[in-house]
N, C-alpha and C positions, 0 to 999 in steps of 0.2 A: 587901748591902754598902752602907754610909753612907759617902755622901759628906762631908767637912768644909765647914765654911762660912767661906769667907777673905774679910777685906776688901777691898772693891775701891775704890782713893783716889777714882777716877772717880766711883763709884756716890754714895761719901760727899757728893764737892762740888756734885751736882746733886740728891741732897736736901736740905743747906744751903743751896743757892741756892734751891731750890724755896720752902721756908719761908720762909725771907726776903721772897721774890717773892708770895709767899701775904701773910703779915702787914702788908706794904705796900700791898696791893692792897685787905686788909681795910678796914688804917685809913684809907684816901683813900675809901672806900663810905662810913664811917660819918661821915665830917667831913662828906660833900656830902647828910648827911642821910638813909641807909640802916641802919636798924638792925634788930638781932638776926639771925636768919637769912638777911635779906636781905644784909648786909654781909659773911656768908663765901661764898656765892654768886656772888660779882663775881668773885674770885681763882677761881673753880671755873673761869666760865665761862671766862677770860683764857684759864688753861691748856690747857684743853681746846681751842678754838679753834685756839692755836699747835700745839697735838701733834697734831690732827686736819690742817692745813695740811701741817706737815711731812712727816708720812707719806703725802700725795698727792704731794710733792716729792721724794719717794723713789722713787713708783713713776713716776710722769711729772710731767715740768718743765711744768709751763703755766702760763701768764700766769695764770689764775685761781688758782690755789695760790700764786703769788708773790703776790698783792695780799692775800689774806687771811691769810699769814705775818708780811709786813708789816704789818696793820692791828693784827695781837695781839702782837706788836713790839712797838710802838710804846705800846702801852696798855698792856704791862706793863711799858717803860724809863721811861715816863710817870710811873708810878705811883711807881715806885723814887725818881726823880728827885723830884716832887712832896713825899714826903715824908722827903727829908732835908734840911728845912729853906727851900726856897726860895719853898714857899706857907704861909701865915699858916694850919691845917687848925684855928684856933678860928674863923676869919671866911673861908671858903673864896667861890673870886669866884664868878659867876653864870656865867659858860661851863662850869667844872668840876661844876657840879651839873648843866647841861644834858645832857655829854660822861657822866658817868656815868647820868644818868635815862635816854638813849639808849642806851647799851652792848645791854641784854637784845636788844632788836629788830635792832640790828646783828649779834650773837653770831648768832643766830636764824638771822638770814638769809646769815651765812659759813655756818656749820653747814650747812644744807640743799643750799647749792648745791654743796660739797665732798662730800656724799654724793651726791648725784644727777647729778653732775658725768659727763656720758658717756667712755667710756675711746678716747685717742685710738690708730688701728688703729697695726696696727705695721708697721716700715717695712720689712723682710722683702718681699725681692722675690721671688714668686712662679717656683716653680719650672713651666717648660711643661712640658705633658704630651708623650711621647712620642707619636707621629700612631699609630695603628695602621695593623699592615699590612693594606695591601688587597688583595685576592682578584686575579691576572691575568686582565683579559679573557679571555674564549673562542674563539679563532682562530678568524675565519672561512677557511671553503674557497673560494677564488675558483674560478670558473668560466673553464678555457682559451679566451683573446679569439682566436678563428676567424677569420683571415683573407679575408673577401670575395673568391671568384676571379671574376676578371675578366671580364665580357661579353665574348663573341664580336664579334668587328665584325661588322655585318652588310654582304653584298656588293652591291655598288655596282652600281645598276639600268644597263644600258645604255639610252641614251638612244633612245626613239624615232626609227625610222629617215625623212628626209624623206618628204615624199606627191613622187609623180612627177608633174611639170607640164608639160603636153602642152607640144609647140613650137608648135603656132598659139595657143596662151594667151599661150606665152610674148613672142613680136610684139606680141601687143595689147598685152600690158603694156606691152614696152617704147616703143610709139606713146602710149599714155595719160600713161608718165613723160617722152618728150619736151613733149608737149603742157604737162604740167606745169609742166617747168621753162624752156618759153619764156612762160607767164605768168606764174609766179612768182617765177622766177630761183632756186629752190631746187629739189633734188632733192627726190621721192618721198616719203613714209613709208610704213609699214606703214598702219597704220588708214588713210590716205585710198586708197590702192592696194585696200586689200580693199574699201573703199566703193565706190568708182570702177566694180570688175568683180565686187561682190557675191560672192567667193570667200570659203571660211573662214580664221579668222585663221591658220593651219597654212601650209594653203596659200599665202597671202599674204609670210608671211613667208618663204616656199621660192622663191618670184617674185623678192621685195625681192634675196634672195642672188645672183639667176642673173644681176640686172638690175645689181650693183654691178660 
């Protein structure tokens, strides 16, 4: 099945304008001194240049595609402008044949960096991963905490019972504690009472009781 082939008004004005923009771009090459094949070459490069721009400003806005949209802008409304009349193109000035002698190397180097231009990421925020589930620990068994029973008190020693201290001991001593304490104005103690009558400290101390 054939499709028809309809005009489109669109399609028409942007290849009249293309031409147009083409043969203005020729003649301003060939005034500032570019001829034959070189002066339809300028208009190649112009265009290319802008379509090669645009279409990076299609896929991403960046300041690098805006400048070099601009620059071929400008060098084809340049051109336009230049030659409907407002530059002399029999006696073209010395900027304009600079401005075109440099174009190639300019074209050149938009060209290159619009291809090589790296793509910037996208802004797409990252979906997080779901955590995977993890395994439940393994219960430990504790071990039943056994109460400590109680030590036994252990029973309480009876105290040794006094040594028996004859009654004639017990005179001397208490002749030794009078003596005592009319020299010294103080009652007895244990250690000098056992010094005194060389008895053991037991004993001594069982004297000390009988004599308070």
């Amino acid at each position: 099945m054939t499709r028809s082939i309809r005009p489109d008004a669109v399609l028409i004005q942007a290849v009249i304008a293309g031409a147009l923009s083409f043969a203005h771009l020729h003649d301003l090459a060939a005034a500032a001194g570019q001829s034959g094949w070189k002066a339809w070459a300028y208009p190649v490069s112009v265009d290319l240049l802008l379509v090669a721009a645009w279409r990076r400003l299609r896929a991403h806005r960046t300041r690098l595609a805006w400048c070099w949209f601009l620059v071929a802008l400008v060098a084809s409304l340049g051109a336009n402008v230049a030659t409907a009349g407002f530059l002399d193109l029999a006696h073209p000035p010395a900027l304009l044949r600079l401005g075109v002698a440099g174009w190639p190397a300019l074209a050149f180097l938009g060209g290159t960096l619009l291809a090589h231009a790296p793509t910037p990421a996208s802004n797409a925020t990252p979906v997080p991963l779901a955590p995977e589930p993890t395994a439940p620990a393994p219960e430990v068994e504790r071990e039943p905490v056994t109460t400590p029973e109680p030590t036994p008190a252990l029973p309480q020693q009876s105290s040794a019972p006094a040594p028996s201290v004859p009654p004639a001991l017990v005179d001397h001593a208490r002749k030794v504690a009078a003596d005592h304490r009319t020299r010294t104005g103080t009652d007895i103690d244990t250690a000098t009472l056992r010094a005194r009558l060389g008895v053991p400290e037991e004993l001594a101390g069982a004297i000390v009781a009988q004599l308070a």
